[in-house]
C-alpha positions in Angstrom: 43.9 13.3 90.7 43.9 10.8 87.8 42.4 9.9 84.4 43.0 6.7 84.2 40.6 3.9 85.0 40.4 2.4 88.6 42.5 -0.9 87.5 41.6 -3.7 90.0 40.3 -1.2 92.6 38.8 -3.5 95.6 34.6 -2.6 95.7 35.9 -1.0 99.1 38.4 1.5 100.4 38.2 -0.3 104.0 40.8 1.4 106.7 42.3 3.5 103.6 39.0 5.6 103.9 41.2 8.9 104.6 40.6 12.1 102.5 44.2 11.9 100.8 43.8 7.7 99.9 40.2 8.8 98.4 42.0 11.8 96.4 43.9 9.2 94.6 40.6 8.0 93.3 39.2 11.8 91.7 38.9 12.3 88.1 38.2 15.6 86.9 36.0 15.1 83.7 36.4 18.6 82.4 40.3 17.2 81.7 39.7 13.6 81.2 40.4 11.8 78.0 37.4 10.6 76.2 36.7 7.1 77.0 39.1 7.2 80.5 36.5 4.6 81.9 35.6 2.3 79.3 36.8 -0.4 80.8 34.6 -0.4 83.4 32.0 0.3 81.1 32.7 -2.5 78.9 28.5 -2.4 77.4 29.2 1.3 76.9 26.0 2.1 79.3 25.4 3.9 82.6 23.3 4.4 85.1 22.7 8.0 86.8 20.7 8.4 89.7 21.1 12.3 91.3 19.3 13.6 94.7 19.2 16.5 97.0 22.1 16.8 99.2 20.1 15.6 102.0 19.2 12.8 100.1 22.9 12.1 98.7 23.8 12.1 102.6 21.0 9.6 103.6 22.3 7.5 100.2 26.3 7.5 102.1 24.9 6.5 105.2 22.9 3.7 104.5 25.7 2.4 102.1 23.4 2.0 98.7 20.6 4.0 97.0 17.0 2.2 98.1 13.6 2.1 96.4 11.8 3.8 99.3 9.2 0.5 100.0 12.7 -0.7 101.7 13.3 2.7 102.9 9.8 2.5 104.1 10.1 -1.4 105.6 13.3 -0.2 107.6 11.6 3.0 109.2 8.6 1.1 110.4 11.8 -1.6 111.8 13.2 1.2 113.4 10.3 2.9 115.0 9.0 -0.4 116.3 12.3 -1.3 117.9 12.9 2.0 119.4 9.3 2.1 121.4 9.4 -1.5 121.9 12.8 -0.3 124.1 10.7 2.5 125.6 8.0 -0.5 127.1 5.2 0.6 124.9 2.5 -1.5 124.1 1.8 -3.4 121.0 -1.4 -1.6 120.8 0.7 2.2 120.8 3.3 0.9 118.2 0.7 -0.2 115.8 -1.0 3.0 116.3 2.6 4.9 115.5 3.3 2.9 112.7 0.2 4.1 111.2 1.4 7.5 111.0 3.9 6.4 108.9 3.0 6.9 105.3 4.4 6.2 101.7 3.7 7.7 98.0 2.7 4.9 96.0 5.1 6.4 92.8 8.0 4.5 91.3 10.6 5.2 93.9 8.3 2.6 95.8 8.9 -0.1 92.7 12.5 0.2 92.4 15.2 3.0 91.3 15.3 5.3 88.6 18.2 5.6 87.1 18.6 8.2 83.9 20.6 5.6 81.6 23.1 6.9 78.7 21.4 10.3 79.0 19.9 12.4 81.4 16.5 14.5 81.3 15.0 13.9 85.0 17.8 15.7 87.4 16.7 16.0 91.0 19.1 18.1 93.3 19.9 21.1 94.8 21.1 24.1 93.1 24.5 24.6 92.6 25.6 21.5 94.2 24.1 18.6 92.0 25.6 15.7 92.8 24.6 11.5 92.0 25.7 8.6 91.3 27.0 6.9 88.2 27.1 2.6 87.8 27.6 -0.1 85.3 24.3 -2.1 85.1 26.7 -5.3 85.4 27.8 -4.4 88.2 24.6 -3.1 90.5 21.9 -5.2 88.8 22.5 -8.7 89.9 19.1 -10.6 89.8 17.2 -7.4 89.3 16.0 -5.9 85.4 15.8 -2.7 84.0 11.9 -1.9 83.0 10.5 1.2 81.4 8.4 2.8 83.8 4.8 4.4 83.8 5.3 8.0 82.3 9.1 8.0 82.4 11.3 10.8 81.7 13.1 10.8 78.5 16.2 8.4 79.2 14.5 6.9 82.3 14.8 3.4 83.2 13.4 1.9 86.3 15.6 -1.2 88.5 13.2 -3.7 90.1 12.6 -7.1 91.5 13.2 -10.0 89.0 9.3 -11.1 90.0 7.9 -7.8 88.8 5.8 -8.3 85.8 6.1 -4.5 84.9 3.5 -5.0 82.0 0.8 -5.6 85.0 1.8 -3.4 87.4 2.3 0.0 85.6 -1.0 -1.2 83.7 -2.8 -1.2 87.4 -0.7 1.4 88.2 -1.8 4.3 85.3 -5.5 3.4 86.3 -5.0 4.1 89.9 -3.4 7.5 89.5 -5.9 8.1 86.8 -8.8 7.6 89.5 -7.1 9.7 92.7 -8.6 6.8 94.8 -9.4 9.3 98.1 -6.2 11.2 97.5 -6.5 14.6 99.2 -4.6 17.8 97.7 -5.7 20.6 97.4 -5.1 21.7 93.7 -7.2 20.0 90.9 -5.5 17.3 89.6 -6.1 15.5 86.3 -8.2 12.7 87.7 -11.7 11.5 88.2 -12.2 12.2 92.4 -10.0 15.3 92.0 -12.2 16.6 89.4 -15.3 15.8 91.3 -14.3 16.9 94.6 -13.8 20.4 92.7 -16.9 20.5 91.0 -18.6 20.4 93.9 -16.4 22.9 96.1 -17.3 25.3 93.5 -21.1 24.0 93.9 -20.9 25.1 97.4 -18.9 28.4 96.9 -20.6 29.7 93.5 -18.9 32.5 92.1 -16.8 34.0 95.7 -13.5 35.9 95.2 -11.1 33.0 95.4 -7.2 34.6 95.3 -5.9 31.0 95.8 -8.0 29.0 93.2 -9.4 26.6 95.5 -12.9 26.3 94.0 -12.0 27.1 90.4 -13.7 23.9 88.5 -12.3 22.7 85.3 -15.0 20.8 85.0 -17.5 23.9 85.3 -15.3 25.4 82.4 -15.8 22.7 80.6 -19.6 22.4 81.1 -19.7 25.9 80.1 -18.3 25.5 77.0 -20.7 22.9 76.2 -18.9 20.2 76.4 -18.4 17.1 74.2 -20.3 14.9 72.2 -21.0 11.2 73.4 -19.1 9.8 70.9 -16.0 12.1 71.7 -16.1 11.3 75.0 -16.5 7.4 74.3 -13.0 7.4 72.8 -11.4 7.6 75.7 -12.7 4.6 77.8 -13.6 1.2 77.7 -15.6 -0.5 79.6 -14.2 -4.3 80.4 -15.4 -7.5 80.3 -15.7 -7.7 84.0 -18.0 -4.4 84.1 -15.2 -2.2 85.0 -14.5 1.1 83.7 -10.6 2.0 82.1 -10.1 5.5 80.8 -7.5 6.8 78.6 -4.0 7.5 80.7 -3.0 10.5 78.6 -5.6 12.3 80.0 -3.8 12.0 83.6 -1.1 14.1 81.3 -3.0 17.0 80.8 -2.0 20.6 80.9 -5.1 22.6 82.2 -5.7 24.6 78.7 -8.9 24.9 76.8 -8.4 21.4 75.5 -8.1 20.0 78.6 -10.8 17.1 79.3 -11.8 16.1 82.8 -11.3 12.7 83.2 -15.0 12.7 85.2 -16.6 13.8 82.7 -15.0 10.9 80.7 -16.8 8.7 83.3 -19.9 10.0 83.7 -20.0 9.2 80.1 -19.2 5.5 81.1 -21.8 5.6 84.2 -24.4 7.0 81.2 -23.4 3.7 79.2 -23.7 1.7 81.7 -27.0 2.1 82.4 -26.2 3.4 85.9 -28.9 6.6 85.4 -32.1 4.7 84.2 -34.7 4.8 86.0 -34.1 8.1 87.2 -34.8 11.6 86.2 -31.5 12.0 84.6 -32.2 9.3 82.1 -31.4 10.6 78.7 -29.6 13.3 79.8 -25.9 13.6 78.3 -22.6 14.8 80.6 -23.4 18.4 80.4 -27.2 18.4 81.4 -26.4 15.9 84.5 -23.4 18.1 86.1 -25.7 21.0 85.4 -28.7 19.1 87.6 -26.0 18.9 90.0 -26.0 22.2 91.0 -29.7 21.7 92.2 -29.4 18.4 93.8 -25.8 17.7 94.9 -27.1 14.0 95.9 -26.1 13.5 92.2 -22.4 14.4 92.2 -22.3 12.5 95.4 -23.6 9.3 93.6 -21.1 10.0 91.0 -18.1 10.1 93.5 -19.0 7.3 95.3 -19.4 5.4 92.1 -15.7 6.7 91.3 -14.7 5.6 94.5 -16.1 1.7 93.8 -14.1 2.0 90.4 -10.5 3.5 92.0 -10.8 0.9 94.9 -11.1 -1.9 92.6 -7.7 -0.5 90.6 -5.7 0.3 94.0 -6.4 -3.6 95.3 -5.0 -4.4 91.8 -1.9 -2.4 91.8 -1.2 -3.2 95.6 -1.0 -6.9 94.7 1.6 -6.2 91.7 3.6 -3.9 94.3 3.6 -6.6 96.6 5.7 -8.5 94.2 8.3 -5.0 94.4 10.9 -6.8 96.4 13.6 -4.8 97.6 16.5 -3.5 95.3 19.7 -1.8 96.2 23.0 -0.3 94.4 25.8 -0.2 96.7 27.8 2.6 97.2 31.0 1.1 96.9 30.2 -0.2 93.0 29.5 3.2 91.9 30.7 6.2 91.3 30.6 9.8 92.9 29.5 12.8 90.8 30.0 16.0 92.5 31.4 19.5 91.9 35.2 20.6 92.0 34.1 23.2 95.2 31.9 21.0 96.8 34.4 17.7 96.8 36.5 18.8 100.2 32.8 18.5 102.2 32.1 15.2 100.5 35.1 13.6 101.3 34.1 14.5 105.1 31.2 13.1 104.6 32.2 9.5 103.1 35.4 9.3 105.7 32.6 9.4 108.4 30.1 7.0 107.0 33.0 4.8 106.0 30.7 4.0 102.5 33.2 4.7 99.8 32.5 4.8 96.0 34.8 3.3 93.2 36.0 6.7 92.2 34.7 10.5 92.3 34.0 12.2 89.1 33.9 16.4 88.7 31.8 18.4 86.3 32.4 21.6 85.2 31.5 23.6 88.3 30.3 26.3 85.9 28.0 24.4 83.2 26.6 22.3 85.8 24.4 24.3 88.2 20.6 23.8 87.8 18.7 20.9 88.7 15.8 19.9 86.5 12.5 18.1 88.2 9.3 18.7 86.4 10.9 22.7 86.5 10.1 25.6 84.3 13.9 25.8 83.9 15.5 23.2 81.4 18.3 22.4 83.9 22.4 21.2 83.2 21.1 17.9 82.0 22.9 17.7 78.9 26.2 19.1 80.3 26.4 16.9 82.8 24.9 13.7 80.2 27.9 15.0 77.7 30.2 15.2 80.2 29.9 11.4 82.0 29.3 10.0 78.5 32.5 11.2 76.7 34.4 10.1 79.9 32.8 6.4 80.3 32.6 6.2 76.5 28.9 5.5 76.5 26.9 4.0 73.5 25.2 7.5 71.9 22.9 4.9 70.3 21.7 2.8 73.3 18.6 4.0 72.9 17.8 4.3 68.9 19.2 0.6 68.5 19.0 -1.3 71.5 16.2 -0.4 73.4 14.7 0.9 69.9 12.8 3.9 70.9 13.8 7.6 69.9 13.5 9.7 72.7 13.8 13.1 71.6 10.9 12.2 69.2 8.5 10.8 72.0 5.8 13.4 72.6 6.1 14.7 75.7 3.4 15.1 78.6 3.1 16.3 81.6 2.3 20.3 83.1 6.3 20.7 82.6 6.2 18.4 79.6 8.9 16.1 82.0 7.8 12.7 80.8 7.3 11.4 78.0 3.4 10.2 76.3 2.6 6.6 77.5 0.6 5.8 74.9 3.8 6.1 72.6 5.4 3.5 74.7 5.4 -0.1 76.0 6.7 -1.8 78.8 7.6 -4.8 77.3 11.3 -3.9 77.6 13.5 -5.6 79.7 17.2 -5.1 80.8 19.0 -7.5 82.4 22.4 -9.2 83.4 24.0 -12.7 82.6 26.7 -14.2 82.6 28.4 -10.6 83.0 26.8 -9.6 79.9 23.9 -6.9 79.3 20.9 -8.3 77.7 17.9 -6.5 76.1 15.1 -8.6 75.9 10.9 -7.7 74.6 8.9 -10.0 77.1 5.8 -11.8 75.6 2.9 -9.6 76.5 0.0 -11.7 77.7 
């Protein structure tokens, strides 16, 4: 075990894969010396991306952490390969394919990385475990963006051709609409909040253990509401006709101050002209949810008007995903984070994929235990962030001064308050790579 910085290593192990050659390669950070890693740090900025063990393993067999629209791209590969072997038809494999589904989030974009800090810790209890890279070495052509709703220290690695101002701009209206998105709990968005309203409609006031027809929006109504002009500051309607509502209301915490986003619409439908000529011309937010209860015809005009607006913004952010090329870090330019007890099963691990990392890094077994992921519990973030910053000698103001955002002043949003307020941010921000050099640029927002 060393504490000395990997001088020359090769990017891989090749045949010296064995558990005693990768041994070699260990650092304990809990005895390091500060700054043991600089050198391959030479910006004094890292990159941490952590997963579940099961995703850890999936990470050491592919060879490189994916953003899962290639993860996605390869399945479908694989599935079609494996019936076409089998002699099915074209028509069956299409009709497989189908079944095959991915989250439009940000794991589709690209990778988040937590970068010279660490907030966002996905993993399994007890056995956290990531990944740690210099940006010079894993970025190549790709950039460094600020994503929609980040966590605090969260930077997200796409595509050179993403213009991130456009597609987390489509992106926020999207979520904010719920375009046909089933679950089952209310969510803070317009079809979600519909789709409730009227369950409860249906169900009136029946026990209901599980909160399935509880209606914000009822609560909401009953409380009488807000004025036109309240409502009116948080949309716009654009000069195309279309309708784009505030994105820190899809940030809510369902409290009393908590303001459906379809109410927020029906207010735009009511500026829009879209109830004159009926009898619910003149009528405010309140009165035409309440006429809802006697003719649901009305909340289903309302939906399917929803429906016309969160098509429109899914067809926008599809096309700026499109441009989401495929970005990769490889395993062998970055380094393992794992415990001291769990490091014997990981080396069994890496022999058998034959994917080995630059080095292997070990936290305090007993600091580091709790994973945060929009959790009640806090999480070992800041252990583990102190940790891999006093051993890679990372820049404590990377943030403050280069990016030139204060994190830990950001409001935060969210029901677990895990990412930060979007209006407080901008996404102008880019990180990138030249000449071997990290550059932090401010695109020209058009």
């Amino acid at each position: 075990m060393s504490d000395v910085p990997f001088a020359g290593a090769e990017s891989s192990f090749n045949t010296e894969n064995s558990a005693e050659k990768l041994r070699e390669r260990v650092i304990d950070m809990t005895m390091a010396r500060e700054g043991a890693l600089a050198p391959d740090f030479k910006s004094g900025t890292y990159l941490f991306h952590s997963a579940t063990v099961d995703g850890i393993e999936g990470i050491f067999e592919s060879g490189e952490i994916l953003n899962a629209g290639e993860i996605y791209e390869r399945k479908l590969a694989a599935k079609s390969a494996e019936m076409a072997a089998e002699g099915r038809s074209e028509e069956e494999i299409i009709k497989e394919l189908r079944k095959i589904t991915i989250k439009r989030n940000s794991g589709q974009e690209g990778i988040s990385w937590s970068v010279n800090g660490i907030d966002a810790m996905p993993g399994t209890r007890g056995r956290i475990a990531g990944f740690v890279a210099a940006p010079e070495l894993v970025l190549g052509e790709d950039k460094l963006v600020i994503p929609s709703r980040p966590a605090p220290y969260e930077l997200l690695q796409v595509s050179s051709d993403v213009n991130a101002e456009k597609l987390f701009e489509t992106k926020k209206q999207y979520e904010m609409w719920g375009y046909k998105e089933v679950n089952l709990s209310e969510r803070a968005t317009v079809e979600s909040g519909l789709i409730r309203y009227k369950q409860n409609i249906d169900h009136g006031d029946e026990p209901d253990k599980y909160g399935l027809y509880s209606s914000h929006l009822r609560k909401m109504c009953e409380r009488g509401g807000l004025s036109a002009d309240e409502l009116r500051k948080h949309f716009e309607i654009t000069e195309d006709g279309h309708v784009k509502i505030d994105e820190d209301l899809h940030q809510q915490k369902f409290d009393e101050q908590y303001l459906p986003p379809a109410a927020v619409f029906t207010q735009a439908l009511i500026d829009q002209g879209k109830f004159n000529g009926s009898i619910l011309e003149g009528k405010n937010v309140v009165e035409i949810f309440n006429a809802c209860k006697e003719n649901q015809k009305i909340i289903l005009f309302i939906l399917g008007q929803a429906r016309q607006e969160g098509g429109y913004y899914a067809d926008a952010y599809g096309a700026e995903l499109d441009k989401a090329k495929k970005v990769g870090a490889k395993v062998e330019d970055m380094y393992f984070v794992t415990s001291h007890k769990d490091l014997d099963g990981w080396l069994k691990v890496i022999e058998k994929t034959g994917h080995s990392p630059r080095g292997i890094l070990l936290y305090d077994d007993e600091k580091v235990v709790k994973e945060n992921f929009a959790s009640d519990e806090r999480g070992d973030c800041d252990e583990l962030s102190d940790e891999i910053g006093k051993t890679l000698g990372a820049d404590k103001d990377f943030w403050s001064k280069r990016i030139g955002l204060d994190v830990e002043n950001i409001t935060r949003a969210g029901t677990k308050g895990q990412v930060l307020k979007d209006s407080e941010l901008s996404h102008d921000i880019e990180v990138k790579v030249s000449d071997g050099e990290l550059q932090i640029t401010r695109r020209e927002i058009k």
